[in-house]
Every structure is written in C-alpha cells, then in structure tokens.
C-alpha positions as CSV (number, residue, x, y, z in Angstrom):
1,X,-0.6,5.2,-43.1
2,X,-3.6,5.1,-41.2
3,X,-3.7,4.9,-37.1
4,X,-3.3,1.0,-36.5
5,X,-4.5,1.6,-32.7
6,X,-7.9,3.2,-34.0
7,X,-10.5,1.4,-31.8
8,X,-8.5,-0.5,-29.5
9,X,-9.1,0.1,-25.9
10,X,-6.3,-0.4,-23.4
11,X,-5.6,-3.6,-22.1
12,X,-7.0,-4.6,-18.9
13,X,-3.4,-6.1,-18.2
14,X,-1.5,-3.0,-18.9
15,X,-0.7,-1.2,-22.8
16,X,1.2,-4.2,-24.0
17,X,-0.4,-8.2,-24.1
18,X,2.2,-9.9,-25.3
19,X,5.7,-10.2,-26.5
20,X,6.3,-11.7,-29.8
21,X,9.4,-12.7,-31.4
22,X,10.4,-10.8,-34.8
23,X,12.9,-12.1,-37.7
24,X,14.2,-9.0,-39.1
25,X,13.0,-8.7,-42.6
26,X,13.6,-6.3,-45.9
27,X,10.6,-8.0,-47.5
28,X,7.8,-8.4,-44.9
29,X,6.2,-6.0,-42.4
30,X,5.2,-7.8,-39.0
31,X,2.2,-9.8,-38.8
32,X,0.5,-6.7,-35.9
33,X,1.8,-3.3,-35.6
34,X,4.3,-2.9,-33.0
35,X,3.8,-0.8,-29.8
36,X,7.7,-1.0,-29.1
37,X,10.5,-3.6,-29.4
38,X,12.2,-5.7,-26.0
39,X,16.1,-6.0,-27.9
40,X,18.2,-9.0,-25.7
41,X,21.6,-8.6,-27.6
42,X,23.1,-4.8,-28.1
43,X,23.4,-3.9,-31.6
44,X,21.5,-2.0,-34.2
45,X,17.8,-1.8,-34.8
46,X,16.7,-0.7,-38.3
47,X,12.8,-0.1,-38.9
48,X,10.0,1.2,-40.7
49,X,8.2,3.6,-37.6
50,X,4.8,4.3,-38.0
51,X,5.1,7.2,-39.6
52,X,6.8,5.2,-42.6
53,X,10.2,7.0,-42.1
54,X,12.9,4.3,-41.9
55,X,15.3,4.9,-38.7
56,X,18.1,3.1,-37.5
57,X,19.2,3.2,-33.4
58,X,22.0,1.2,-31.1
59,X,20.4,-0.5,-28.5
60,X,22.3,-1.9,-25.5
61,X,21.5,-5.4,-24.0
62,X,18.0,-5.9,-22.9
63,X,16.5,-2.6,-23.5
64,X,12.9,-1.6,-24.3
65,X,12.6,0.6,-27.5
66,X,9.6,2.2,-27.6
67,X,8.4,3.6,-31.2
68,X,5.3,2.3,-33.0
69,X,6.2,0.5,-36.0
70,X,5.5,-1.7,-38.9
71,X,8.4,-3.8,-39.3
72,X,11.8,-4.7,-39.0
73,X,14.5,-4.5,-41.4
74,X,17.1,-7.3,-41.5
75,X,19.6,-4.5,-43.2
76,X,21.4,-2.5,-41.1
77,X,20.4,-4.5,-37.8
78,X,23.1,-6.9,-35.8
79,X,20.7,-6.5,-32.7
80,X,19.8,-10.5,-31.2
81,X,17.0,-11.4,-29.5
82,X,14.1,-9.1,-30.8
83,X,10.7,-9.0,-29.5
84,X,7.7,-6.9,-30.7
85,X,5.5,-5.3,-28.2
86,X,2.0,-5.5,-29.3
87,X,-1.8,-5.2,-28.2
C-alpha cells in the first residue's frame, strides 16, 4: 500500500483537521485514510492499519487511538461512538 500522506504538508491547525464519524464496515474502507480514531463508548476496535495487517484493541471510554488506517471493520468491534482522525 502506498504512503497516503505522500505530499501533504501539516496542517496549519495542528496534524489532525477534522473529526469524522465512521460506521464500522466488513465491505468498505473509509472515504480518507485515517490518522487515528477518537472511540466515545469502551469496547473493541477492529481495523485494517496501514500496513494492511488487520488488528483488533479494547479501548476505554473516550480515548484517542492513534494508528494510521484504512478502515474499520464492523466484525469484532462493540466500541460506540467512532471518529476518524484525518488531514
């Protein structure tokens, strides 16, 4: 997988612009690589990082994962209230 960040300069608000919110998904990758994910309600994440290696974590309650990924799988996560971090 190529380098989704190639090119980008850093944003003259900080690394991340904006905070969008994700459906977890089997079928589709998110619509802009993710810097990171903001997770409201503990549970389990399950994603495809970057590096196309499938991983699964436990979050608590309004944490900040930070991984660069593609997308977010709606098997294996119970986590509520995901937000991607992106450019």
């Amino acid at each position: 997988m190529s380098n989704p960040y190639n090119g980008h300069s850093p944003s003259r608000f900080g690394s991340v612009s904006d905070l969008v919110p994700v459906t977890p998904s089997d079928d589709d990758a998110l619509p802009t690589p993710a810097l990171g994910l903001y997770v409201q309600g503990a549970g389990a994440v399950s994603f495809i990082a970057h590096s196309g290696e499938t991983r699964t974590v436990s979050v608590p309650a309004n944490f900040y994962l930070i991984c660069a990924m593609s997308q977010v799988l709606a098997a294996g996560t119970t986590a509520t209230g995901i937000h991607a971090l992106v450019l």
